[in-house]
C-alpha angles and dihedrals in degrees: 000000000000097000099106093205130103094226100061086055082055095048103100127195109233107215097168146019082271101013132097128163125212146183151206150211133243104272123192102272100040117250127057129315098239087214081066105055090038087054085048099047090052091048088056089045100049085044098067085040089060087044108055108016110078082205132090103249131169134199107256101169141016144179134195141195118207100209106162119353119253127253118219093216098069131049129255122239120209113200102192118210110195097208096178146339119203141158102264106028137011118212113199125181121203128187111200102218127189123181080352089297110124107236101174138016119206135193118183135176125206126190143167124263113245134179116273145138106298106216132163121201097175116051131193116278115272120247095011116173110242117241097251082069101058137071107262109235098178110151100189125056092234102069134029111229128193120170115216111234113255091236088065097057123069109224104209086077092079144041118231137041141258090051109201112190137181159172106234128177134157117247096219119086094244089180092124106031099068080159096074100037085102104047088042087058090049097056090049079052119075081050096099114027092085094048089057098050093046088051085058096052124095086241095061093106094059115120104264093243083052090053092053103057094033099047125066108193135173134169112244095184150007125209120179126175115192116218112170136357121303143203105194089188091064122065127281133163122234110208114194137168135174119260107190133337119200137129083032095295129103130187124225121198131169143141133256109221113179118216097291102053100254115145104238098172151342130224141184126181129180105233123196119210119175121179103235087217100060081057 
């Protein structure tokens, strides 16, 4: 895939009634980015959603199983499983296939948004540095990253440990396609667990090179709840810390706040980090 943009990694191929194929680009390590193939799963479910519910209904949870890692090369079949469709809510599965091997198992839930209290219990760090002000360490063309230096966070706001925050934003002008802000954010989304998790580990004051031959780590699994709108192509920070780290998994867990502090969405992923020398 040569197209630098992030919607053309969201454009699916739909083969079959249920059916859409995907693909993806080299990314720095080989293989496939898992927040990819999470944020194409989700595009083949809502599709089906938009093609068969006369509502207007809007992805609020997933929840998503890493079983291989992808390969670039080849592309990504989504088998879609309409499990119900109801009034109130839609539930969709979707299996992720190459070569016929399963690489990702998906469950979301859709409902329609309907009229309650609004009322926020976790609220954006306080003093922050904008993200004009720090250096930019994305790694990939289709989002801008920049961490926000631990001596700027306090650190009584959270649980955990190993808190990993940033400014995150897509790189491709999403204004006209609404119908692809939560996959978008999805894909932003699987960038920091892992940090947060690493940060918690004994091994966190390792020299970075060190940590990257020492430490094997891969996501398990991938967990969003939507709360309010969102706009991935604006900047948002993603705060997450480290809840717990035994039998060789952490979980990672953390909230997105956009600029002006509302609370978009909330995520949690199972990391498993094994030091190469204790095998």
């Amino acid at each position: 895939m040569s197209d630098p943009s992030l919607l053309a990694v969201l454009t699916l191929q739909q083969v079959e009634f249920d059916r859409c194929v995907g693909r993806g680009p080299k990314y720095p390590w080989g293989g496939l980015y898992g927040g990819q193939i999470v944020a194409q799963a989700l595009v083949a479910a809502s599709a089906t959603v938009t093609a068969t519910v006369t509502a207007d209904f809007e992805c609020h949870s997933l929840r998503a199983y890493f079983i291989r890692r992808g390969d670039h090369e080849l592309p990504v079949d989504y088998e879609v499983d309409r499990i119900r469709d109801g009034r109130s809510f839609c539930t969709r599965r979707v299996v992720a296939r190459q070569g016929g091997r399963a690489l990702l198992n998906l469950e979301a839930s859709y409902a329609v948004p309907e009229h309650s209290d609004d009322i926020t219990t976790v609220t954006l760090p306080v003093g922050l540095p904008t993200p004009e002000d720090l250096p930019q360490t994305s790694w990939s063309p289709y989002f801008e990253r920049a961490f926000v230096p631990s001596t700027a966070i306090d650190g009584a706001q959270r649980s955990g440990a190993g808190r990993a925050t940033a400014w995150l934003r897509a790189t491709t002008d999403l204004s006209d396609r609404p119908d692809l802000w939560a996959a978008a954010l999805v894909y932003l989304s699987d960038d920091l667990p892992t940090d947060a998790v690493v940060r918690a580990h004994p091994l966190a004051d390792e020299p970075h090179e060190v940590l990257e031959q020492v430490l094997f780590s891969a996501s398990l699994d991938h967990s969003v709840w939507f709360h309010r709108p969102v706009r991935p192509d604006h900047w948002h920070v993603h705060d997450l810390t480290c809840q717990t780290f035994v039998a060789g998994r952490g979980l990672s867990s953390g909230h997105l706040f956009d600029r002006d502090g509302r609370h978009v969405a909330t995520i949690a992923q199972e990391v498993l980090l094994r030091d190469r020398r204790r095998q």
